[in-house]
N, C-alpha and C positions, 0 to 999 in steps of 0.2 A: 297712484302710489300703492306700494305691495301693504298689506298685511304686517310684514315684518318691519316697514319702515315706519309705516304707520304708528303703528304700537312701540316702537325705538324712542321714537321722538315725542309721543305724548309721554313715555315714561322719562325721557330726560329733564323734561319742562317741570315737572311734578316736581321731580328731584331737586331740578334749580331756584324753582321758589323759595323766596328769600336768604339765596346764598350772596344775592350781589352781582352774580354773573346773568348776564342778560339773555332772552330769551332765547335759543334755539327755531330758526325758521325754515329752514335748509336740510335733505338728507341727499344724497349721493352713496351708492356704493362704491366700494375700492377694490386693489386687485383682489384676485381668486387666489386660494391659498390649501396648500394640501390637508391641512387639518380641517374640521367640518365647522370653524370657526367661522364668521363674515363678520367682516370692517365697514365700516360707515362714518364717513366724514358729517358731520351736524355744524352748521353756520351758524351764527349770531350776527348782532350789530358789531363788528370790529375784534370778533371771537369765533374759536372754534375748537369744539371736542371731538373727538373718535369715540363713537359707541358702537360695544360690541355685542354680537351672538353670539355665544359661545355653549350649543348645547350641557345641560349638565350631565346628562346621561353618556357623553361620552370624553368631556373635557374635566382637566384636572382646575378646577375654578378659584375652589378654597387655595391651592398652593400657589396659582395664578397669584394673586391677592398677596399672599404671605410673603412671597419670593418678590414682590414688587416695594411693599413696605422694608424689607429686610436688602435688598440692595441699597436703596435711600437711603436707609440706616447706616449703611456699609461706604457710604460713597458712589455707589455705581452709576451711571447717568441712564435712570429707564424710567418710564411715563408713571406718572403718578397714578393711580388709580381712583376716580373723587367720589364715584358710585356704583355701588354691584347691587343683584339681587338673584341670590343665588339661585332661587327655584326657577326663576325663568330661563337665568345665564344669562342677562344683560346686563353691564358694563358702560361706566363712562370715565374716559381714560384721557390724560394728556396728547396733546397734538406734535407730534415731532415734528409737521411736514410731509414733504413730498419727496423730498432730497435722500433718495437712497442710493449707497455707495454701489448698488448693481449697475444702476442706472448713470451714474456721475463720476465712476474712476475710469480715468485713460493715463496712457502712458503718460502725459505732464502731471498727474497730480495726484499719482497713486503713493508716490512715497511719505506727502505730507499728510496723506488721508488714511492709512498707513499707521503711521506714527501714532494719530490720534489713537487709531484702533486696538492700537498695542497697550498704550499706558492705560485705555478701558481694561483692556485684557487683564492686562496682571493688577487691576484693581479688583476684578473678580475673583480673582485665584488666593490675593490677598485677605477675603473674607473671612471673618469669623466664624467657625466650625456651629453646626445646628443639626440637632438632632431629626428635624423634625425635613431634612434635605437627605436623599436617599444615598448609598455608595456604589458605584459600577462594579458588580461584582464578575470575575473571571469567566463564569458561567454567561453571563451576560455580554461579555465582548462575543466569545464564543458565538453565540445564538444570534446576535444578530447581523455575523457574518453568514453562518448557515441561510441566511433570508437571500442570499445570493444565488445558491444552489437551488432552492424551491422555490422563488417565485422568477429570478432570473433565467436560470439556465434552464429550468424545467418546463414553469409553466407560460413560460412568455415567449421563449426561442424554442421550447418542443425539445429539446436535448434528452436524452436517457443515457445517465452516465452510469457506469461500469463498473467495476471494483477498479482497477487502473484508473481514473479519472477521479473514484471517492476518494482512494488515498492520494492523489496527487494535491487535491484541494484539502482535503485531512492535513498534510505535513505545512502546505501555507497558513491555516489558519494557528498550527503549531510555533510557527516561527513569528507570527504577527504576536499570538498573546505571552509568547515569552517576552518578547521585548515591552510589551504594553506593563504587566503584570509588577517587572523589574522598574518602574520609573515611579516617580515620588507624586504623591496621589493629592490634587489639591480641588478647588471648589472649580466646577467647567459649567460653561454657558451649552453645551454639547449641541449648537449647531450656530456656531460663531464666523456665518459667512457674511458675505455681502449685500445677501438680501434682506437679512436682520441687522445693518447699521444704518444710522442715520446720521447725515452732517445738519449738525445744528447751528444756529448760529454765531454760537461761543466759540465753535471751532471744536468744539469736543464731541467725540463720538455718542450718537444717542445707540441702545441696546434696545431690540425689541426680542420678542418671543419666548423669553426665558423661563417660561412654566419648565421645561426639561431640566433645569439645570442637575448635577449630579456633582459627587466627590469623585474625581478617576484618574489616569492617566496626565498628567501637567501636558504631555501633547497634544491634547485632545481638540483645545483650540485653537493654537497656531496651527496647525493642521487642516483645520479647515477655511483659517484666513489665508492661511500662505498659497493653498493647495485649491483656490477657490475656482469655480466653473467660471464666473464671468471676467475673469481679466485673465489674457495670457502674457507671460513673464518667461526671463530667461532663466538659465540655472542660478548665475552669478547673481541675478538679481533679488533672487530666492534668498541663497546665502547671506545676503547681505540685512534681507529682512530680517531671517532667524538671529545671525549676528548682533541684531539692532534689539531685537527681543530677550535675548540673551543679557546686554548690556542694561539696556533699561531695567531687566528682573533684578539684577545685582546692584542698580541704584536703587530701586522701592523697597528693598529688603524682603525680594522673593529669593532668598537661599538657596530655595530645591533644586533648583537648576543646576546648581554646582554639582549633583550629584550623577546629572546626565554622563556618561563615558563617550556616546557618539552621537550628536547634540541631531546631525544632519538623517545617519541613519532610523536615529528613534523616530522624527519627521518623518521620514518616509515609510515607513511600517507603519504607526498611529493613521495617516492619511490612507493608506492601502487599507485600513480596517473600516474605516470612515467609507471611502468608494465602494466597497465590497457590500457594506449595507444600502451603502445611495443606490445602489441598481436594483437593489432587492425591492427597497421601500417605494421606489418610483415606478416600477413593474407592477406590484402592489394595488397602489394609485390609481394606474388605469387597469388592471385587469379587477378588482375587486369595489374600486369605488367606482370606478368611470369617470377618472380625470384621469384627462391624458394631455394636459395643458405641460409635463416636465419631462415627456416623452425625448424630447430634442437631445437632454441632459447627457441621455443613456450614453450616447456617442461620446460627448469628449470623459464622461467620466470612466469607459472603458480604456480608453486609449490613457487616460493615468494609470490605470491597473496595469495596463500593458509595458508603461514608460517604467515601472516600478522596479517591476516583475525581473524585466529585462538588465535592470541596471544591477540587483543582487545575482550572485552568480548560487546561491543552493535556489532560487528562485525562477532559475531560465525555463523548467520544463514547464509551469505554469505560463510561463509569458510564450511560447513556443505554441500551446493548446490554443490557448487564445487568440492568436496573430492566426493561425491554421483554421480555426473550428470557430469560435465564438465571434469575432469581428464581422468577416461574411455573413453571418446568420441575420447579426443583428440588423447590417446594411440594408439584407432583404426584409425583414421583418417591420422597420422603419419605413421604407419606400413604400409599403403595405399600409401601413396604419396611419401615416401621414396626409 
């Protein structure tokens, strides 16, 4: 046993003394995860917690914490947290399971898995306003598109782009933050995919990872459910999800939405801002941390950028660069590092 497990699990034991919950016997690690966080499942007699690593030197721990009690408060379904200690950044958290929706939506049972995920959704967005939760400011979309251009195009594909090519990407991220900028700004889980839900056994969606959460854009996380890497869906069938989102905000008394003008194109801009960072962040990954475990990603998350691109017409010379210049590179670049 490592060091770290070692030390995990006599620190949980300490902690469980005299709470009633029975010993801890068991450690396992779980999957690998881009943040420098590690998971660990801990057994009992007929029990089991997740305890975590969670460096403090470079994780947000205390808001960890706060944003975990403060959804509870809110309603939201996300793991309790039953013991921290901050100086170390070990963690002992609620067990969701195993059951994540990356792993367990197919075409039979994505719309009722779906649903679940939606009425999570806008139970987030529903939140009470907190000072102490940050706002996505314009500057901030901005930037972390830019993370496409320097860590994707430049230092991952080798690309030296030109005055023609800065303003060509200059005018798309112009058109992404008008429209983002314009939509009514509520509480985002800001990376509300598949790999962060869990089916519980109530049937209701469990939420993991939410340290990020932010005030921004109300597309921010349909966008990333709708628009997700692990399940592919038709257009129609997209529509119908947004549709369903739509409907269900206007029964919970999420009102903002009414104020959407093009419910489908703000979706696809919001999600075009979201992939344009995925490539950066994930390029990122392995050229600066040395995980290259989301490398696969790069591929279908371009080819969204491309589906996007293509489908807005002030958009097409971007989607044209791309299908021409960036797609081959990356094919090569991939077969290479793979």
């Amino acid at each position: 046993m490592s060091l770290l497990k070692e030390g995990l699990l006599e620190w949980s034991n300490e902690k469980l003394k005299g709470s009633g919950k029975p010993e801890m016997f068991e450690i396992e690690a779980l999957r690998q995860e881009a943040s420098t966080r590690e998971y660990f499942r801990l057994k009992g007699k007929g029990n089991s917690m997740i305890g975590v690593f969670s460096p403090p030197e470079t994780e947000l721990n205390e808001q960890f914490i706060f944003l975990s009690n403060y959804f509870r408060n809110n309603g939201v379904t996300v793991p309790e947290v039953f013991y921290f200690d901050l100086e170390s950044g070990w963690m002992l958290v609620e067990d969701f399971g195993d059951d994540s929706y990356q792993f367990k939506l197919n075409k039979k049972n994505y719309h009722h898995l779906f649903s679940a995920a939606i009425d999570e959704m806008i139970n987030i967005h529903l939140c009470q306003k907190d000072v102490k939760i940050s706002v996505l400011e314009e500057i901030d979309l901005q930037n972390q598109m830019l993370l496409f251009e320097d860590w994707f195009l430049k230092d991952l594909l080798g690309l030296e782009l030109g005055r023609e090519e800065t303003d060509l990407f200059s005018n798309l991220y112009k058109v992404v933050v008008q429209d983002l900028k314009e939509q009514p700004k509520v509480l985002c889980h800001f990376d509300y995919e598949s790999r962060n839900l869990m089916i519980l056994q109530d049937g209701n969606a469990g939420v993991l990872d939410f340290q990020d959460a932010v005030y921004g854009p109300i597309f921010l996380d349909p966008a990333a459910l709708f628009k997700d890497l692990y399940l592919e869906i038709k257009d129609e069938e997209l529509n119908a999800l947004l549709e369903e989102y739509l409907s269900r905000s206007d029964e919970l008394g999420l009102t903002q939405v009414s104020a959407i003008k093009n419910p489908r194109k703000s979706l696809d801009l919001t999600g075009l801002q979201r992939q344009l960072r995925i490539l950066g962040t994930l390029s990122r990954l392995h050229l600066r941390d040395g995980k290259s475990f989301r490398l696969p990603d790069l591929h279908k998350t371009l080819n969204f950028v491309i589906e996007t691109t293509t489908k807005y017409e002030e958009l097409n010379e971007v989607s044209n660069y791309l299908k021409e210049k960036v797609a081959p590179l990356l094919a090569q670049t991939l077969k290479e590092s793979l």
